[in-house]
DSSP file (Angstrom, degrees, kcal/mol; ACC not computed):
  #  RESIDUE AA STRUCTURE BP1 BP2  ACC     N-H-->O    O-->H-N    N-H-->O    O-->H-N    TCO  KAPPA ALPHA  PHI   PSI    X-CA   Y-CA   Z-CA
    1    1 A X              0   0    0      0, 0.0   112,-0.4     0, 0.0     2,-0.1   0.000 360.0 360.0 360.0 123.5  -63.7  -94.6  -90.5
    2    2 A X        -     0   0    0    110,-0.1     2,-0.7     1,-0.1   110,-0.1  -0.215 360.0-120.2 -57.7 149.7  -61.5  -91.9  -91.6
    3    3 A X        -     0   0    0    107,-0.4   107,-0.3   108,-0.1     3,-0.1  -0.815  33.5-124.9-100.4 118.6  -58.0  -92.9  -93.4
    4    4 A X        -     0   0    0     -2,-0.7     2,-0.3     1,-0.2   106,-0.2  -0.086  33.7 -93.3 -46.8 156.5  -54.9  -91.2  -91.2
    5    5 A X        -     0   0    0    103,-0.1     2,-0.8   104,-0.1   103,-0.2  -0.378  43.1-124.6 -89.1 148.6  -52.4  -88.9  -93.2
    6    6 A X        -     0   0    0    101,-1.4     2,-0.4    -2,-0.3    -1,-0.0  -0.750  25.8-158.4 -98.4  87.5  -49.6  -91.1  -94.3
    7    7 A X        +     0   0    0     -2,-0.8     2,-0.4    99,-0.2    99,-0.2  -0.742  13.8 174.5 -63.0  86.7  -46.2  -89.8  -93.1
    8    8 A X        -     0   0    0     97,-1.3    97,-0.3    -2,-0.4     2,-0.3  -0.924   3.1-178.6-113.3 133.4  -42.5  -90.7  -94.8
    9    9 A X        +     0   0    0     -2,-0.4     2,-0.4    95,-0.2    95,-0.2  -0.985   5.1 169.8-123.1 161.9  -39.2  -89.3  -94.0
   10   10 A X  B     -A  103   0A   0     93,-1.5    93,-2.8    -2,-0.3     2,-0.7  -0.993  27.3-133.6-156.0 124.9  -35.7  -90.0  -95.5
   11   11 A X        -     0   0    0     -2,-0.4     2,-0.3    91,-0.2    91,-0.1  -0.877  25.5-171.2 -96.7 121.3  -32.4  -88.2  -95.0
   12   12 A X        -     0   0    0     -2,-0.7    89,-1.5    89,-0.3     2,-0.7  -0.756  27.9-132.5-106.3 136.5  -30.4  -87.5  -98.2
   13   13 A X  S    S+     0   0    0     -2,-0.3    87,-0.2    87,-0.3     2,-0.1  -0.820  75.5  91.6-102.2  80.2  -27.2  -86.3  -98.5
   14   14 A X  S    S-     0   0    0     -2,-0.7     2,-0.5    85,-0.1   122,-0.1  -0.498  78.3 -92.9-123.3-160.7  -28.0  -83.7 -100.9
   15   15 A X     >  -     0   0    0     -2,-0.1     4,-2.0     1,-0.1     5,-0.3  -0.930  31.7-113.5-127.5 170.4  -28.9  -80.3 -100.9
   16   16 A X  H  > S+     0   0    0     -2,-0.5     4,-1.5     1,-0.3    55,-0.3   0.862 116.6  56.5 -68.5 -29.0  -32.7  -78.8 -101.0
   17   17 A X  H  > S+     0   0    0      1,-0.2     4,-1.6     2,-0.2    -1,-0.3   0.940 109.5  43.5 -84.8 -25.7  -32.1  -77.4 -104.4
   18   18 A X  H  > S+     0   0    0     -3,-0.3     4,-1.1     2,-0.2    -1,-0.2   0.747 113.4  48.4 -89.2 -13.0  -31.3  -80.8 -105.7
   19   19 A X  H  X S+     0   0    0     -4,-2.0     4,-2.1     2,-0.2    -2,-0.2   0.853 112.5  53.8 -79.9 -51.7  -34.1  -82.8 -104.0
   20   20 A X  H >X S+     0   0    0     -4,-1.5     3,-1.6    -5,-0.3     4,-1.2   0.867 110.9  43.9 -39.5 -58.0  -36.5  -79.9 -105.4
   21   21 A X  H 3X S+     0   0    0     -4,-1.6     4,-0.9     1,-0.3     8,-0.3   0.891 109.2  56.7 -56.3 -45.7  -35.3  -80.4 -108.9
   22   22 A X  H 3< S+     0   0    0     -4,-1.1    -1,-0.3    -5,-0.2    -2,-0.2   0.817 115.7  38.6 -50.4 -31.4  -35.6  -84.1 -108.4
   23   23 A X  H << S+     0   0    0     -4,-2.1     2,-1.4    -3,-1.6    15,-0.4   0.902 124.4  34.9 -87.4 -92.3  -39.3  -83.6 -107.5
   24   24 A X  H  < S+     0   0    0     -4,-1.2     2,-0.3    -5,-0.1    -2,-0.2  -0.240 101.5  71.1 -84.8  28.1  -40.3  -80.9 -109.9
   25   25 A X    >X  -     0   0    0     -2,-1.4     3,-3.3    -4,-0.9     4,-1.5  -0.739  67.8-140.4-152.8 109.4  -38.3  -81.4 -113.4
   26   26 A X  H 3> S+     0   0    0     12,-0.5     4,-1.6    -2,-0.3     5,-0.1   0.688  94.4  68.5 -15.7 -50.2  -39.1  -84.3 -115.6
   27   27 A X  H 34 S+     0   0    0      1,-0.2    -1,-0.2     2,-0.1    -5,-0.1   0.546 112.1  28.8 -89.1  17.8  -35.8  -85.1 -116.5
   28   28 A X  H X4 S+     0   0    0     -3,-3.3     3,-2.8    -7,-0.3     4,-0.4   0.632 113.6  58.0 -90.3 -56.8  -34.9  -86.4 -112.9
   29   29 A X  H >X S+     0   0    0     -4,-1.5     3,-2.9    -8,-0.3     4,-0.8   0.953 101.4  65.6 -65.3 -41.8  -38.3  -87.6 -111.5
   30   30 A X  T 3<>S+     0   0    0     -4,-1.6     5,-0.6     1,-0.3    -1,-0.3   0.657 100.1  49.6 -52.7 -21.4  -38.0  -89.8 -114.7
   31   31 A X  T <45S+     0   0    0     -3,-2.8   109,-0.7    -5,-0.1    -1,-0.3   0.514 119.9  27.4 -64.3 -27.0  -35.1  -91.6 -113.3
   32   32 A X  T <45S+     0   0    0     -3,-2.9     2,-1.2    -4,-0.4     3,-0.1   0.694 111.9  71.4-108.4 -70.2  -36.1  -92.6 -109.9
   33   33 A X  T  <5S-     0   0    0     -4,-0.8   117,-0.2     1,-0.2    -3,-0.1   0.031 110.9 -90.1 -19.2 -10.6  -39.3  -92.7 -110.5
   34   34 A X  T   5S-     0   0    0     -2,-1.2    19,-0.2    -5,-0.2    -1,-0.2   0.902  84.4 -66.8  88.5  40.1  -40.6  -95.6 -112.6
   35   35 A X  S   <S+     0   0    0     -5,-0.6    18,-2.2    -6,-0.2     2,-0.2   0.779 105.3 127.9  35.5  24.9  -40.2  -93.7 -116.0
   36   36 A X  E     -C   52   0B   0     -7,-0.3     2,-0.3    16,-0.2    -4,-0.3  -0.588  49.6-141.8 -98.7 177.5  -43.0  -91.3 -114.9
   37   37 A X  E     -C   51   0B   0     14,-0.6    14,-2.1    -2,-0.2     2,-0.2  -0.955  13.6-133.9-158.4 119.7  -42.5  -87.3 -114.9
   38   38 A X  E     -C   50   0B   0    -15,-0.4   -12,-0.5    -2,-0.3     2,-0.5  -0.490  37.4-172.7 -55.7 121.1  -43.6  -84.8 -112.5
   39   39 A X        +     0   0    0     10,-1.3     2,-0.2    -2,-0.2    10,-0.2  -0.871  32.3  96.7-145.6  97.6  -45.1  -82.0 -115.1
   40   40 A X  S    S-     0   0    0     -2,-0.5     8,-0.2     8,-0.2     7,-0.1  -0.779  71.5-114.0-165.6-171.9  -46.4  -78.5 -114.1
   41   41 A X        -     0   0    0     -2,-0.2    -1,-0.2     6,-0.2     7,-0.1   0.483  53.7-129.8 -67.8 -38.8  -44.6  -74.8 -114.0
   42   42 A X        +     0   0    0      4,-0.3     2,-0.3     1,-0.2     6,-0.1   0.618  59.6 137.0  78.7  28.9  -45.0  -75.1 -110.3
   43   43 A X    >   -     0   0    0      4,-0.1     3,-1.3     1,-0.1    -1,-0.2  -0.936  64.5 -81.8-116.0 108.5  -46.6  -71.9 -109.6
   44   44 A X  T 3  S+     0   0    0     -2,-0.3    22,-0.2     1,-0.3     3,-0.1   0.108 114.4  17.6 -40.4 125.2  -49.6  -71.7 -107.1
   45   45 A X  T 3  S+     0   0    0     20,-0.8     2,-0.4     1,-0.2    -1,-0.3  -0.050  98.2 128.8 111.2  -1.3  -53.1  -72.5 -108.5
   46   46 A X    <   -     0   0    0     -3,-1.3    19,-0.9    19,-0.2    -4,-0.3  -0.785  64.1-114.0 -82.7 121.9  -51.5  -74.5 -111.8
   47   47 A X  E     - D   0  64B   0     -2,-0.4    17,-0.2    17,-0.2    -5,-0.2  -0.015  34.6-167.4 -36.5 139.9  -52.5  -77.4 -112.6
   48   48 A X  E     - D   0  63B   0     15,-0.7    15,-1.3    -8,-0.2     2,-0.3  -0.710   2.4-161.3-101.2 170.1  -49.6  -80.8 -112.4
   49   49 A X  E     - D   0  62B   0     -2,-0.2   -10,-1.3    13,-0.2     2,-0.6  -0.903  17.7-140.8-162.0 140.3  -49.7  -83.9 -113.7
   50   50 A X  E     -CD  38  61B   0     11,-1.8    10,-5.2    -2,-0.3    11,-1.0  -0.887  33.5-163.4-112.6 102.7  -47.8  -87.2 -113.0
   51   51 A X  E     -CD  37  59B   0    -14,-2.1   -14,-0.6    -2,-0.6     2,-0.5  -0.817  27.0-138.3-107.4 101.9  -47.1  -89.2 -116.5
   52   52 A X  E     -CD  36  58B   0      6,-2.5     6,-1.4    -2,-0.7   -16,-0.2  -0.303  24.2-156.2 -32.4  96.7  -46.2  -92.5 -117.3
   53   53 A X        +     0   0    0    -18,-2.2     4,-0.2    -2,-0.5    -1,-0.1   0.289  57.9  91.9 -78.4   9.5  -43.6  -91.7 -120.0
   54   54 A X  S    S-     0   0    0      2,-0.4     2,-0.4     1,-0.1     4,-0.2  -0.151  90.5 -40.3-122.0 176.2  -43.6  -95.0 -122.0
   55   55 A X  S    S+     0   0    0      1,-0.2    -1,-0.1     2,-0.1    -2,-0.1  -0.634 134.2  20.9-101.5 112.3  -45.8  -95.9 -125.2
   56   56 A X  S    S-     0   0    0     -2,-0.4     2,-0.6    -4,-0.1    -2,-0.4   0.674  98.5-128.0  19.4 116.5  -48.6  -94.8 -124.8
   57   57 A X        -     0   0    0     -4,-0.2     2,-0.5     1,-0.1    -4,-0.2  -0.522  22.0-150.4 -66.9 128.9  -48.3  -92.0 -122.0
   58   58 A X  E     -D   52   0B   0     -6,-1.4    -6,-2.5    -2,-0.6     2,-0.7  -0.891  15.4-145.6-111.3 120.0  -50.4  -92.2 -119.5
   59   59 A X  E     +D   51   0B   0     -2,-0.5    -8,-0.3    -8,-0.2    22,-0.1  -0.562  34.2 160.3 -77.1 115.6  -51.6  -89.7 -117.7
   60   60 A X  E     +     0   0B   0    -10,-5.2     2,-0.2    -2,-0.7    -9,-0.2   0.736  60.1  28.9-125.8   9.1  -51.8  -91.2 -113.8
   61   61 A X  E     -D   50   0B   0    -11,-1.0   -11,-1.8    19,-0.2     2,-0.4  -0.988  62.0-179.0-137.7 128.8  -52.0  -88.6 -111.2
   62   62 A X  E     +DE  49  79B   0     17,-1.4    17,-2.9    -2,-0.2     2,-0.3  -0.917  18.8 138.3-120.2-177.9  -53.6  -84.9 -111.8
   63   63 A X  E     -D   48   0B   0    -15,-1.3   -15,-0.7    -2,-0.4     2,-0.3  -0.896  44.5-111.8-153.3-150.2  -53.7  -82.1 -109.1
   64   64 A X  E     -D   47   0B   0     13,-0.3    13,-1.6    -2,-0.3     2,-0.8  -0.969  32.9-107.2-157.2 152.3  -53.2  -78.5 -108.9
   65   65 A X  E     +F   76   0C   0    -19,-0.9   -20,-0.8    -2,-0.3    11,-0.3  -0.479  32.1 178.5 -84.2  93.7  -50.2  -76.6 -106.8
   66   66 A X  E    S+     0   0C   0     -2,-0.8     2,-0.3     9,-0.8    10,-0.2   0.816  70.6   8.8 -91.5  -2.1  -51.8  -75.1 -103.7
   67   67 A X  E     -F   75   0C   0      8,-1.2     8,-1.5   -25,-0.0     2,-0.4  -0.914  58.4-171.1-163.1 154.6  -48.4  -73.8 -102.5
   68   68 A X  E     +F   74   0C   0     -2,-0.3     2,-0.7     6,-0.2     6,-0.2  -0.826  16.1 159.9-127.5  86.6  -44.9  -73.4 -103.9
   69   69 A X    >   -     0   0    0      4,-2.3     3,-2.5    -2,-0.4     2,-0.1  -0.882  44.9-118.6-161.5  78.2  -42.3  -72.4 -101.8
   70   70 A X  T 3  S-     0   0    0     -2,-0.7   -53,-0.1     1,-0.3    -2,-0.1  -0.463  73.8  -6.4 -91.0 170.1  -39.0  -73.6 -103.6
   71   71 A X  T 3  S+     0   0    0    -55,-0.3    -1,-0.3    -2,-0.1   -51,-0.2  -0.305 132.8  42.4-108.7  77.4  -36.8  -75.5 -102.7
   72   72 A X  S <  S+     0   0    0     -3,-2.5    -2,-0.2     1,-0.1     2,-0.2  -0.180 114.3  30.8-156.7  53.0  -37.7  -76.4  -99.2
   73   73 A X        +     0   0    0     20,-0.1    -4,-2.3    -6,-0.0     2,-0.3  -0.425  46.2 167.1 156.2 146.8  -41.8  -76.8  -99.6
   74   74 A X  E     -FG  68  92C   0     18,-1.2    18,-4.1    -6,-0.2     2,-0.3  -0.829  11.9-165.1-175.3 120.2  -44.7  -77.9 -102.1
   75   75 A X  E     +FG  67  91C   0     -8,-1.5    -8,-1.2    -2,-0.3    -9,-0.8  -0.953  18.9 173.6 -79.4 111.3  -48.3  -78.6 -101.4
   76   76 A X  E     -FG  65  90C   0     14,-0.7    14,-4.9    -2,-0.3   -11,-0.2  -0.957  33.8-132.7-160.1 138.1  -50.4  -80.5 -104.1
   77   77 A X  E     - G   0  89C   0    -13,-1.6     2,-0.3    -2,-0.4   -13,-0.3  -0.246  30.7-169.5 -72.7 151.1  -53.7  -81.9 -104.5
   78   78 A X  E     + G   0  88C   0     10,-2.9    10,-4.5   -15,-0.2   -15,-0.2  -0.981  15.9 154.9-161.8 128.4  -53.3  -85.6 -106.2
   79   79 A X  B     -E   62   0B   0    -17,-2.9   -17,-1.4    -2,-0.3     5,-0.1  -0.655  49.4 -98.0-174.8 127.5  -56.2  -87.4 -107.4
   80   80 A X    >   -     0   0    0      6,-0.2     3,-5.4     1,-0.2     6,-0.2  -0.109  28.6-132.9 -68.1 144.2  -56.6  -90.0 -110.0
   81   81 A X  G >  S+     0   0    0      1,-0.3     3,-1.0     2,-0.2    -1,-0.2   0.844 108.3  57.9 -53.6 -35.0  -57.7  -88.5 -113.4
   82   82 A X  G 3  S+     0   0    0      1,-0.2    -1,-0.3   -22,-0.1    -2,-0.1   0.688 120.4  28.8 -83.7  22.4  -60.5  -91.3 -113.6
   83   83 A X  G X  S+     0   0    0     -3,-5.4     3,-2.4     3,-0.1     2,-1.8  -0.139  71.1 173.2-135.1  52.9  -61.8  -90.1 -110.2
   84   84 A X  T <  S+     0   0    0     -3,-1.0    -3,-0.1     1,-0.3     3,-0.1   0.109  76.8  52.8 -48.4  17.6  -61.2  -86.3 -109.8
   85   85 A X  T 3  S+     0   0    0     -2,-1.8     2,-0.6    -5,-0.2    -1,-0.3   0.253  74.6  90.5 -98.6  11.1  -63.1  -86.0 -106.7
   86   86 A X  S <  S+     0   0    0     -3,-2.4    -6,-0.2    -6,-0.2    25,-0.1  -0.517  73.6 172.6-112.2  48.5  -61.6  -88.4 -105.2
   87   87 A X        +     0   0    0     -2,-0.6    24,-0.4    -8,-0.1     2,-0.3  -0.253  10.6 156.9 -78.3 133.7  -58.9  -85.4 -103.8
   88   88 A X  E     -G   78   0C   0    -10,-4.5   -10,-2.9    22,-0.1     2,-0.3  -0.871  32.6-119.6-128.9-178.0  -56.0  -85.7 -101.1
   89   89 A X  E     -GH  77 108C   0     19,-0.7    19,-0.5    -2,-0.3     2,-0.3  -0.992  10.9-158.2-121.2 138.0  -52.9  -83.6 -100.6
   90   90 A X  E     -GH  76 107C   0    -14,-4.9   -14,-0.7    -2,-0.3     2,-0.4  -0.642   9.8-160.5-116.3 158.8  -49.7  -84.4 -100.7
   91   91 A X  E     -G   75   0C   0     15,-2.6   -16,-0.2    -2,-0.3     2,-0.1  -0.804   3.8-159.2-143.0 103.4  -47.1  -82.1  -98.9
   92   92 A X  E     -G   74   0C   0    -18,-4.1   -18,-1.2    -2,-0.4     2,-0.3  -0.490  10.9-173.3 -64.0 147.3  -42.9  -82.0  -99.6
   93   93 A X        -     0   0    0    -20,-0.2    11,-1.7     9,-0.1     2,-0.7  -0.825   1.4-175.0-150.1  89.6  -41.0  -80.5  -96.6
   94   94 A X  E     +B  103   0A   0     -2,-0.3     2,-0.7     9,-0.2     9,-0.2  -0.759   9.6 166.3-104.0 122.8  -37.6  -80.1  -97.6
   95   95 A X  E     -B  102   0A   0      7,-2.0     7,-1.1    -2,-0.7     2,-0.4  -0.930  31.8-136.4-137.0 124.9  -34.9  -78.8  -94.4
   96   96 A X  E     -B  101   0A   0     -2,-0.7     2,-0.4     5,-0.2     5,-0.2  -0.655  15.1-171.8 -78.4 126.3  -30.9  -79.0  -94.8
   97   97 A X  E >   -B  100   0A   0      3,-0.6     3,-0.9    -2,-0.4    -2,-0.0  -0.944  64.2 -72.3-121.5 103.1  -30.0  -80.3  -91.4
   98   98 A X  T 3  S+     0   0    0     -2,-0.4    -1,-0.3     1,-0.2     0, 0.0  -0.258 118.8   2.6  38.3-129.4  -25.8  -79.6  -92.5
   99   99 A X  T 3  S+     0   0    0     -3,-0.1    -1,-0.2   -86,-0.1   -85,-0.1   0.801 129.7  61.1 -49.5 -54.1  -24.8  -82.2  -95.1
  100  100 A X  E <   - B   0  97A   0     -3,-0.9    -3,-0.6   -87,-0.2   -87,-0.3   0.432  69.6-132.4 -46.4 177.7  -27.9  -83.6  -95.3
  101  101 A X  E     - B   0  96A   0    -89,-1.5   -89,-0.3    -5,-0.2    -5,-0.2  -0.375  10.3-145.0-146.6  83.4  -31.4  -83.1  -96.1
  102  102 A X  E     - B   0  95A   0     -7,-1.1    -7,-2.0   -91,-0.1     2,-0.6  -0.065  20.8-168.3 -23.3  94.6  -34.5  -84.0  -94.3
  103  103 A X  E     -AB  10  94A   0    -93,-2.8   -93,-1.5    -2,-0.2     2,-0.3  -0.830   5.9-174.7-106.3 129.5  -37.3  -84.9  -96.6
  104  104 A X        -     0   0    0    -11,-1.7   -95,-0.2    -2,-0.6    -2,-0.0  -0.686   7.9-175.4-137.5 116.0  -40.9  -85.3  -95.5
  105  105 A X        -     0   0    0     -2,-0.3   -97,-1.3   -97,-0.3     2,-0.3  -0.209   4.6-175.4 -62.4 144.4  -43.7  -86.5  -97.7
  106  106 A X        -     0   0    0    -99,-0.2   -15,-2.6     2,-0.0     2,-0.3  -0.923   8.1-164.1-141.0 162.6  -47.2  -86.3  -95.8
  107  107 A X  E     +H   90   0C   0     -2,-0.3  -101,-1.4   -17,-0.2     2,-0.4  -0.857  34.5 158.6-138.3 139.1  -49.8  -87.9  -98.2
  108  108 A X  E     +H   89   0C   0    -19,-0.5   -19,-0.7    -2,-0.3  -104,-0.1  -0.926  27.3  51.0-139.5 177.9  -53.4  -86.6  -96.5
  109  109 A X        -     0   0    0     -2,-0.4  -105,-0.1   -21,-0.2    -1,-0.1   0.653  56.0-176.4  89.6   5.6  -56.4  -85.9  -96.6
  110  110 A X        -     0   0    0   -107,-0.3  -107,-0.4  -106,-0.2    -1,-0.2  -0.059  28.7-113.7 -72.8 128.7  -57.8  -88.9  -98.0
  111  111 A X    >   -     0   0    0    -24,-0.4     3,-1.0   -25,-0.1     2,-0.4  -0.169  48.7 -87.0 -40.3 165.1  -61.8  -89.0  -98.9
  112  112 A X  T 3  S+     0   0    0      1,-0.2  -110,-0.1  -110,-0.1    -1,-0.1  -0.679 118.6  10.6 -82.2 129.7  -63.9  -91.6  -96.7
  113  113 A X  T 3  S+     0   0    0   -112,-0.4    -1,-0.2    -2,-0.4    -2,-0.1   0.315  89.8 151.7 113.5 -26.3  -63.6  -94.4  -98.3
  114  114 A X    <   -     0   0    0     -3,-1.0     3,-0.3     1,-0.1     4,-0.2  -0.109  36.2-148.3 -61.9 135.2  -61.0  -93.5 -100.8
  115  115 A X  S  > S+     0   0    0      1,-0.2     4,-1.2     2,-0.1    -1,-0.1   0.191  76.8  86.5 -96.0  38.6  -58.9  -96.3 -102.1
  116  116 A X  H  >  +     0   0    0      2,-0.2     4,-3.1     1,-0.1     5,-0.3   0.819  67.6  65.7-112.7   6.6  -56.1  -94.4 -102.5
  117  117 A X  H  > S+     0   0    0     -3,-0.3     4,-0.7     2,-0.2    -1,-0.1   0.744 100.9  53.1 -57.2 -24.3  -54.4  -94.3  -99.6
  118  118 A X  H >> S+     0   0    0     -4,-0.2     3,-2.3     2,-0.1     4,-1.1   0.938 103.8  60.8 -75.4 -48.4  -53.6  -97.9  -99.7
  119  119 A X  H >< S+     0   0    0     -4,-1.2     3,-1.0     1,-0.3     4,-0.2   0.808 115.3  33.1 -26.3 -64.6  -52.2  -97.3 -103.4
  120  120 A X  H 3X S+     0   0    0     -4,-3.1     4,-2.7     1,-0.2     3,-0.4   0.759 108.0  64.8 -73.9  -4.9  -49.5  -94.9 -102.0
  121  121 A X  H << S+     0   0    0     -3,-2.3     4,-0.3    -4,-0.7    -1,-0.2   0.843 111.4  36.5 -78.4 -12.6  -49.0  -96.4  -98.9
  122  122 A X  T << S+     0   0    0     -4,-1.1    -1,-0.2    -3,-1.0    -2,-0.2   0.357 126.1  42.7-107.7 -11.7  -47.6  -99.5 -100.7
  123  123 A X  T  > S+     0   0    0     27,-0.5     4,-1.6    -3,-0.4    27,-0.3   0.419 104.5  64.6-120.1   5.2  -45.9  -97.0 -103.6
  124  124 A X  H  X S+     0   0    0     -4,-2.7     4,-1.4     2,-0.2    -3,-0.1   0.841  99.6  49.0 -84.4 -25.2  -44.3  -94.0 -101.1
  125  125 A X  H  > S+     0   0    0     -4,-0.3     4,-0.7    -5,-0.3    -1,-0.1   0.657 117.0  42.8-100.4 -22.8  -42.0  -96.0  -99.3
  126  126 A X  H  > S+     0   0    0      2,-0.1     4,-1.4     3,-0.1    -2,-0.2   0.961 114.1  51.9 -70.0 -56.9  -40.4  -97.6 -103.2
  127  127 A X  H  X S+     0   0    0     -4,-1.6     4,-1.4     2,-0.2     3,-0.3   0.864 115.0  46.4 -56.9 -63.2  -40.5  -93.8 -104.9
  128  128 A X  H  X S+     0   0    0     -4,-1.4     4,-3.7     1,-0.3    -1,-0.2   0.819 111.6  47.5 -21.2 -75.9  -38.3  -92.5 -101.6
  129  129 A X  H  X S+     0   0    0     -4,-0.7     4,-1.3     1,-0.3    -1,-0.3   0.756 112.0  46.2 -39.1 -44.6  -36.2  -94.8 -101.6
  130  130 A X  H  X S+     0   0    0     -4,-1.4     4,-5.1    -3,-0.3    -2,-0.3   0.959 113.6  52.1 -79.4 -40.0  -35.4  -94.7 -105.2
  131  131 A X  H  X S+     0   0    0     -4,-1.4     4,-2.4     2,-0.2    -2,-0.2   0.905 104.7  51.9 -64.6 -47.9  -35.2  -91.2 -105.0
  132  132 A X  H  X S+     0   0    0     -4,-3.7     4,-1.6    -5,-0.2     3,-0.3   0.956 112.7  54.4 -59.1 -68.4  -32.6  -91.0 -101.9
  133  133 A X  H  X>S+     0   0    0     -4,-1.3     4,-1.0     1,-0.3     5,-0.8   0.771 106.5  48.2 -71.7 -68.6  -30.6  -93.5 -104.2
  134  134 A X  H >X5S+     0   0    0     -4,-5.1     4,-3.6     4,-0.2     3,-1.0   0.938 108.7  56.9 -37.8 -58.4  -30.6  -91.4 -106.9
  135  135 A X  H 3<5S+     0   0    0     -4,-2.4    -2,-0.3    -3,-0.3    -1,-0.2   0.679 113.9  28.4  14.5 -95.9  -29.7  -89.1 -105.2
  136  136 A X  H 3<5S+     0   0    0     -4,-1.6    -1,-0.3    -3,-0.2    -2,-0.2   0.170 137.3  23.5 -85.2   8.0  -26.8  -90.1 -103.7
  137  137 A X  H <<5S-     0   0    0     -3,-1.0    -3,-0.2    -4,-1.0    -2,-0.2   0.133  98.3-118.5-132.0 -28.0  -25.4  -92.6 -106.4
  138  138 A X  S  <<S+     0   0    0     -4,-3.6     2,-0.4    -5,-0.8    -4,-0.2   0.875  88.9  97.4  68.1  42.8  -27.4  -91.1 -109.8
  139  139 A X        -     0   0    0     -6,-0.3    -1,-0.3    -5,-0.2     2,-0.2  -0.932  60.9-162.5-154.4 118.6  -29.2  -94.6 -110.0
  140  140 A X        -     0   0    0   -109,-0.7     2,-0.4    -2,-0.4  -108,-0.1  -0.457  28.1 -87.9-101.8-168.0  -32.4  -94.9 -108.7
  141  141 A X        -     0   0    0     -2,-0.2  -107,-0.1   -14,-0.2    -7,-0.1  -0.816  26.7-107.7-113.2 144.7  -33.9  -97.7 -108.0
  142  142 A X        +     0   0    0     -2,-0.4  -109,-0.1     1,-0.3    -1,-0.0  -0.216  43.2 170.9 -80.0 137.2  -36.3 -100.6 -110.1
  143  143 A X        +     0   0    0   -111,-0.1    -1,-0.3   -13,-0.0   -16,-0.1   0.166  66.0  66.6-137.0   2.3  -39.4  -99.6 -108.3
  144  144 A X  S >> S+     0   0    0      3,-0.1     3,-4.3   -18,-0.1     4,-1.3   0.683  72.7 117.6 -91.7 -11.6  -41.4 -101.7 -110.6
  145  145 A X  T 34 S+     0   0    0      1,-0.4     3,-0.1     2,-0.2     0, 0.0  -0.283  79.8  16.3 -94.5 139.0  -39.8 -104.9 -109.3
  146  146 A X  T 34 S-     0   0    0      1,-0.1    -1,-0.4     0, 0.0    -2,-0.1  -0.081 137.8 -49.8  80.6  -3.1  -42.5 -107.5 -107.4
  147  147 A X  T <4 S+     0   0    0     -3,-4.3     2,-0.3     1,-0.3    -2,-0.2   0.862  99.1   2.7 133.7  13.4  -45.4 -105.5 -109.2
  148  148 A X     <  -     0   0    0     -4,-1.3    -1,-0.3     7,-0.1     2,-0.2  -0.980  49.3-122.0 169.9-168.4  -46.1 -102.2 -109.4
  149  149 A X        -     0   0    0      3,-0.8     6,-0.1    -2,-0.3   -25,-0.1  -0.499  64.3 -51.2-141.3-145.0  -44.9  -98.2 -108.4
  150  150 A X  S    S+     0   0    0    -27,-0.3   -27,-0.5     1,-0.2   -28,-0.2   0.723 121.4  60.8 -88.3 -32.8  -46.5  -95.4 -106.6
  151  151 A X  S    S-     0   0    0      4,-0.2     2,-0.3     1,-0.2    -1,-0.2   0.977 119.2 -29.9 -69.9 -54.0  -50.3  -95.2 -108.5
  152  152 A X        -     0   0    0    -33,-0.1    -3,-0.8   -32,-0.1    -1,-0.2  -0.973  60.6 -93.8-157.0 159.6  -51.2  -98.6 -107.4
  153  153 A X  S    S+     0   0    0     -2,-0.3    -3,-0.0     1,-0.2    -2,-0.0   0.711 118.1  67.3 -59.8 -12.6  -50.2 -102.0 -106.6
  154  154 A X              0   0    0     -6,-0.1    -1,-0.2     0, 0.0    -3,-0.0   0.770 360.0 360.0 -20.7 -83.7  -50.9 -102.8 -110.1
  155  155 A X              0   0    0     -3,-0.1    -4,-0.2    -6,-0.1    -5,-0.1   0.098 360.0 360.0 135.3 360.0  -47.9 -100.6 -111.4
């Protein structure tokens, strides 16, 4: 059975350039985010990398940017570094509806079989959330709390 693309949206009252930065510069994502940081120039075909910023860093997502299209779109292959064939893609859609901002993650693509589509489906709907919160307050939210963040249930 093939794993369905996994689909979030969240309305921000922000602007596109501040959700982009929130996404793509370490010293935001690190805030919402579970003290990881988003890491790449962000320029199509370059490698990213999603890092656990704490002692030891841990590297726990890599991919590579397959389109860049700031700040209302970003495409990227996501797959954990100890299974790098194990590839999906994840796809930002950022649109200013007036005050607001429409954000939608699609997570896709997933191999047969893969288990990571349950991982994020149980860590997209905490990272969002924390990230709207930041957002709009500059506090994101404990995203570790009951047991884990975005990579796995695990944390």
């Amino acid at each position: 059975m093939k794993n369905s693309d996994l689909v979030y949206v969240t309305f921000i009252r922000t602007t596109p350039e501040k959700v982009w930065a929130a996404i793509t510069q370490p010293e935001f994502a690190g805030k919402y985010w579970g003290n990881s940081a988003n890491i790449s120039d962000w320029k199509k075909g370059s490698p990213w990398r999603h890092v656990h910023t704490g002692t030891p860093e841990t590297v726990r997502v890599v991919g590579e940017v397959v389109e860049s299209t700031p700040p209302t779109r970003l495409v990227l292959t996501w797959a954990d570094p100890a299974a790098p064939v194990d590839v999906s893609r994840v796809t930002y859609e950022i649109e200013a509806i007036e005050d607001l901002v429409k954000l939608t993650v699609t997570h896709g693509e997933f191999q047969e079989g893969s288990p990571m589509a349950g991982k994020v489906s149980w860590g997209w709907p905490r990272v969002l959330s924390s990230l709207k919160s930041f957002l709009e307050t500059g506090k994101g939210l404990n995203i570790q709390a009951g047991g884990g963040g975005c990579g796995s249930k695990q944390g």
